[in-house]
N, C-alpha and C positions, 0 to 999 in steps of 0.2 A: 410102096403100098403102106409101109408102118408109119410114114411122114404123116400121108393121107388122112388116115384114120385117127388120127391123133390133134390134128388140124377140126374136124367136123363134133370132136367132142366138146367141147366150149357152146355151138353153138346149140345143141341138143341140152347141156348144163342150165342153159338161160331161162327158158320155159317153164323147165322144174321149180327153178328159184321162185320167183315171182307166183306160180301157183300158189308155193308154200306161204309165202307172206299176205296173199289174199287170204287162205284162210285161217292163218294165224288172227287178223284183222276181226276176221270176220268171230271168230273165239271170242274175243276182248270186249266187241260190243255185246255180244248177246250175255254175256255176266254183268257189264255196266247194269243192262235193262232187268237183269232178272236182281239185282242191287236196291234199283230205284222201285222195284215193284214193291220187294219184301218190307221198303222203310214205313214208318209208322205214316199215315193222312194228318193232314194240316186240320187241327184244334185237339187230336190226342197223343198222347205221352205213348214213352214204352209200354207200360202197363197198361194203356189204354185209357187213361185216364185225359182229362180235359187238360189244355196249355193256358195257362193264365194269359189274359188279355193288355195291352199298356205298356209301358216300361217297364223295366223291371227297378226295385226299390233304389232308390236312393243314399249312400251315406253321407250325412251332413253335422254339421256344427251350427247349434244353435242360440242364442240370445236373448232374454226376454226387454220385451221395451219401457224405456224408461221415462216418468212423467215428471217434468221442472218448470219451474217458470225462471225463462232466459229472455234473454234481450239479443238482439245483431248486435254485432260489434264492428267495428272500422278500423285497420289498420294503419296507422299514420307515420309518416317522417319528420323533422322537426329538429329545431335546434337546442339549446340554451343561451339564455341572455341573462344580462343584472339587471336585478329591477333599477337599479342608481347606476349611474355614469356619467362622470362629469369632470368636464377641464377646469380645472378651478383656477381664477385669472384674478391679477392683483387687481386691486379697488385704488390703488395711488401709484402713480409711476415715480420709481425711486430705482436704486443700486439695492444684489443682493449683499447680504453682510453674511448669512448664515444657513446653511440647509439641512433638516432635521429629519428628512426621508428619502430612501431610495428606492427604486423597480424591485417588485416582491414586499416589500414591506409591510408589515398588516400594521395598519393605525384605529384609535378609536374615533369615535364623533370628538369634535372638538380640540386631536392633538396637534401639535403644532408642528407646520411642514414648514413654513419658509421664513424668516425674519428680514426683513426687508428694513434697512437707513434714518433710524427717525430721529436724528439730531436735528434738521431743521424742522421738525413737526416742533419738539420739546421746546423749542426756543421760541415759533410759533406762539403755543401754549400758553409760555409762562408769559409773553407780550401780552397776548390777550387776557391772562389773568390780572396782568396790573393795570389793562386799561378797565377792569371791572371794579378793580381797589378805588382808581381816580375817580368813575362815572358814579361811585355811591356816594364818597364824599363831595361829590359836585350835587347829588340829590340833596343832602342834609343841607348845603349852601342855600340850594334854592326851596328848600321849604320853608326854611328860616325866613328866609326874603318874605316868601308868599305869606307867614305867620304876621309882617312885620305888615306889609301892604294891608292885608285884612282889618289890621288896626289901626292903622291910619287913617282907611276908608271910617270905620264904624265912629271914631272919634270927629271928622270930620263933617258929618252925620248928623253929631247932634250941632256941631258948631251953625254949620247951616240952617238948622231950625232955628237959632236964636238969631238968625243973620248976622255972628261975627267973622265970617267968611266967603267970600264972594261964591257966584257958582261955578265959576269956573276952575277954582281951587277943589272942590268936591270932584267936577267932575275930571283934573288932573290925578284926585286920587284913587276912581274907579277904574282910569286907564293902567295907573301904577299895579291895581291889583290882578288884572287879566293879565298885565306882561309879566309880573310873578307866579300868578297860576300858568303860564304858557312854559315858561322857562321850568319850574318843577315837573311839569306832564314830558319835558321832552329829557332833562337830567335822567329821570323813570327810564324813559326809552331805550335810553344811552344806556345803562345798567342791563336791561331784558336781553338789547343788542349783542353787548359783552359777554351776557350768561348763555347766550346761544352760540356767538361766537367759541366760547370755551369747550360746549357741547360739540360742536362739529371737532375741533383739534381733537376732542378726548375719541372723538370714531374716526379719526384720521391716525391716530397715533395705534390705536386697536387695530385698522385695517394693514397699519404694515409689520403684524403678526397674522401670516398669513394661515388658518387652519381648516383642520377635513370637516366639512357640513357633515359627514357621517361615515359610519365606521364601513373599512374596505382596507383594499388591496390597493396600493401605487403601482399603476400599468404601465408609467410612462413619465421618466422627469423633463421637463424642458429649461430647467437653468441650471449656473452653476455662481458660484459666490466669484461675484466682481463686476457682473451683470446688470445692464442697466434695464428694466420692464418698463413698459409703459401702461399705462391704465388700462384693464379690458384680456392687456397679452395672459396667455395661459402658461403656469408653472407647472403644473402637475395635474396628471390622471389619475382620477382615484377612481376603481370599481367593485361597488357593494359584494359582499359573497354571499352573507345569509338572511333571508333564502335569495333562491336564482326563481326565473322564469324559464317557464319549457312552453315553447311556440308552437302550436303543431298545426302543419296543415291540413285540414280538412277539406273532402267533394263537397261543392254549395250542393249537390241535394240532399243533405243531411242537415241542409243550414236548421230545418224547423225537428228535425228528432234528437236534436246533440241533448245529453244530457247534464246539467253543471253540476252534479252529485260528484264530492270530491271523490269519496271513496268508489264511485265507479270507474275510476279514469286509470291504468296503469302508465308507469310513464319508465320507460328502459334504457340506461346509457348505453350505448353500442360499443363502446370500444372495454367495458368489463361486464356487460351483463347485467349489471345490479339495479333493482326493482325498485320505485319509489313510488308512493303514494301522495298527491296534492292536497293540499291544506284548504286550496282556494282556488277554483275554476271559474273562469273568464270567458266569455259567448262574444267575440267581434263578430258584431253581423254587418262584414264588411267582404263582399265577395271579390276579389282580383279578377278583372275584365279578361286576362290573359289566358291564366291558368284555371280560372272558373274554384277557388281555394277560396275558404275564407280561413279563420283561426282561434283558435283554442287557447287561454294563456291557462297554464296551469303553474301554481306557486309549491316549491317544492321545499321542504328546509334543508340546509348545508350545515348542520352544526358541526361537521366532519371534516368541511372544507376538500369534500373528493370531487365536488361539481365545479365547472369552470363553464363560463362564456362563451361561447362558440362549438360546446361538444356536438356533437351529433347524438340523435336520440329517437326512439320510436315509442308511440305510444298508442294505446287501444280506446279507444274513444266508444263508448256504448251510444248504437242510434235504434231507433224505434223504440217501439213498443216493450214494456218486461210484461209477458202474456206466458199462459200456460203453452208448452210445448210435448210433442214426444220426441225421446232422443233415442239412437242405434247409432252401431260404430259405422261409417261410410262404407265399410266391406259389403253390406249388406244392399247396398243400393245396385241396379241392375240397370243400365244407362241403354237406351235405345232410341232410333230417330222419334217413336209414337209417345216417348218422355219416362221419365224414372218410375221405377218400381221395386219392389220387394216381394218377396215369397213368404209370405208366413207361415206357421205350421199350423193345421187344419186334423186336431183330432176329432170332427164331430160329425165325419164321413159315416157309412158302414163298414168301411173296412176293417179288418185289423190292426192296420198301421196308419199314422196321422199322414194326410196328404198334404201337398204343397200349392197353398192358395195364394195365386198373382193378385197385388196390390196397387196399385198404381199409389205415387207422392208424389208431393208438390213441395222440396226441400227450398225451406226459409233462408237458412244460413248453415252452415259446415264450420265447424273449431273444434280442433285438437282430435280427431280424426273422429268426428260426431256429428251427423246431420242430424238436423233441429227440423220439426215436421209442427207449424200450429194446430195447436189439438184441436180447435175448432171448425180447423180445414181437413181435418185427416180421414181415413177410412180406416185407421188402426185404434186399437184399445189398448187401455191401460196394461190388459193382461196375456194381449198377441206374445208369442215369442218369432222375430225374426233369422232365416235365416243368415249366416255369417260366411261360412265356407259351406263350396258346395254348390254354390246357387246358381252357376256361369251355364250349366247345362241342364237346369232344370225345367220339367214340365208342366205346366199348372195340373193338378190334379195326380203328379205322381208320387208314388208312396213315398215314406220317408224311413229311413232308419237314424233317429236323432242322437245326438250328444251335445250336451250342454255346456257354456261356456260362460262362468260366470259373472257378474255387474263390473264394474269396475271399482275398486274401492278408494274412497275416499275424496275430497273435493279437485276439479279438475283443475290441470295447473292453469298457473297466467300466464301470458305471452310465451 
């Protein structure tokens, strides 16, 4: 019997339960509802007072915009070159005898690199100096002659008027004086011949001193003393240092806006950084069918000797227009598929705080973390201030709580 009874109480336990959790349940919701009754309606506050309408303010960073007149610029690649380069090759094929420069060597215009064999020139020379000795006093011969026929003729002259000479004696002495006169015009010749002759030895004698048509660096020797050259062969590479060229290649559709203003051009060696300025800028309006590039010479000075030929180099090429712009730091632009915009601060609401007015822009060019907006295309003024931070989640029209973030001082850098 006590088994029994003890068996049937569990089941009798079950029903209890679950009563009690239904209306425990049923407890819970009728507070939820008497909760949601007592809360304040939608447009008043605790106090009963009205909920402000919109988002709620804004904190942001702001920037006032800035007005210049800039130009696009074009980033370029580009080498160095010498303006002078040249194999310089003997003018007489001879042996060398001597050599007066080596690879590195800085020389001036005019110094002397190679000495080149001129014993048989000098002996040359001096032949033909004594065939010039001989061919005057063979002129002196034959003008004497011609002095001599002349008078002969003139005396013969009168003989003949008087007929004590036949004619053909006069005219044996006209023949006399043409082959007199023939024989001095050619003596003459023979001397000119000589003094030309002498002329050439004396630039034959000169050419095998072999020197730099202009001051530079020896690149490259190509002989050595014992060496035979033949006329034409090249002995040495000489290449100019100051100034160098800087080649840069530019996109042909900039062919018609490049600008040749020296001082607009920067030009950057790449392997130290260091800035130079061109003396003289060079427009090849020669476009490469390939790469669609044309090029840019820009003349640089080396009085330093730190630029060399072949360096690698970048340079900033100004294209279009120099026109009035407005500038803001890129922070400020707001990129979306319907195109860029900016949020300006908008104090001239009713509100109490300045709102945030969408602007749509039409960004020229971007340098040095600045996009350039044509003032004549813009919808901003000289005295908008844009936002800077802040602006990824803004709402047009929503209040703002601003802080200011000064200009930037000073001029912006190059490259």
């Amino acid at each position: 019997m006590s088994s029994a009874g003890n068996s049937d109480s569990p089941s009798k336990q079950g029903p209890l339960l679950m009563a009690g959790l239904a209306l425990l349940l049923v407890g819970v919701v009728a507070a939820i509802v008497m909760v949601i009754q007592r809360a304040p309606t939608a447009g008043t506050q605790g106090g009963g007072g009205p909920i402000p309408e919109g988002p709620p303010p804004a904190a942001v960073f702001a920037t006032a915009v800035q007005t210049s007149t800039a130009q696009d610029e074009s980033i370029v690649t580009g080498t160095l070159r010498a303006v002078s380069r040249a194999d310089i090759a003997a003018h007489e094929a001879e042996s060398v005898i001597e050599v007066f420069a080596d690879e590195g060597d800085q020389v001036k215009k005019g110094a002397k690199l190679v000495q080149l064999d001129k014993r048989r020139t000098i002996a040359q020379l001096a032949e033909a100096k004594a065939q010039l000795q001989s061919a005057a006093k063979l002129v002196s011969q034959r003008e004497a002659e011609l002095k001599r026929a002349n008078s002969d003729l003139e005396m013969k002259q009168g003989l003949l008027s008087d007929k004590a000479i036949s004619k053909s004696e006069f005219l044996d002495a006209e023949r006399e004086l043409a082959v007199a006169d023939a024989q001095a015009e050619a003596a003459k010749q023979a001397v000119a011949e000589a003094e030309s002759r002498i002329e050439l030895m004396e630039i034959r004698r000169k050419d095998l001193e072999i020197s730099a048509p202009f001051s530079g660096v020896i690149a490259e020797r190509h002989v050595e003393i014992g060496e035979w050259v033949n006329t034409g062969e090249s002995v040495m590479t000489l290449v100019s240092v100051d100034p160098v060229e800087a080649w840069l290649s530019v996109p042909e559709r900039y062919l018609g806006d490049v600008s040749a203003k020296p001082d607009a051009i920067q030009v950057r060696l790449s392997s130290s950084g260091e800035i130079f300025t061109p003396t003289l800028v060079s427009i090849v309006p020669d476009v490469e069918p390939t790469s669609q590039l044309f090029t840019v010479v820009a003349t640089l000075e080396n009085k330093k000797g730190n630029l060399a030929a072949g360096q690698s180099i970048t340079g900033i090429v100004p294209v279009g227009k120099d026109e009035p712009h407005y500038s803001f730091p890129v922070d400020a632009l707001v990129r979306s598929r319907m195109g860029d915009f900016v949020f300006v601060v908008d104090a001239s609401g009713e509100g109490p705080m300045p709102a945030a007015r969408q602007v749509p822009v039409a960004v020229n060019f971007e340098r040095f973390g600045m996009a350039f907006v044509r003032a004549k295309d813009a919808s901003l003024s000289k005295d908008d201030r844009v936002v800077i931070e802040g602006n990824d989640r803004l709402m047009p029209g929503q209040p703002l709580m601003v802080q200011e973030k000064g200009e930037p001082k000073g001029p912006m850098p190059k490259l």
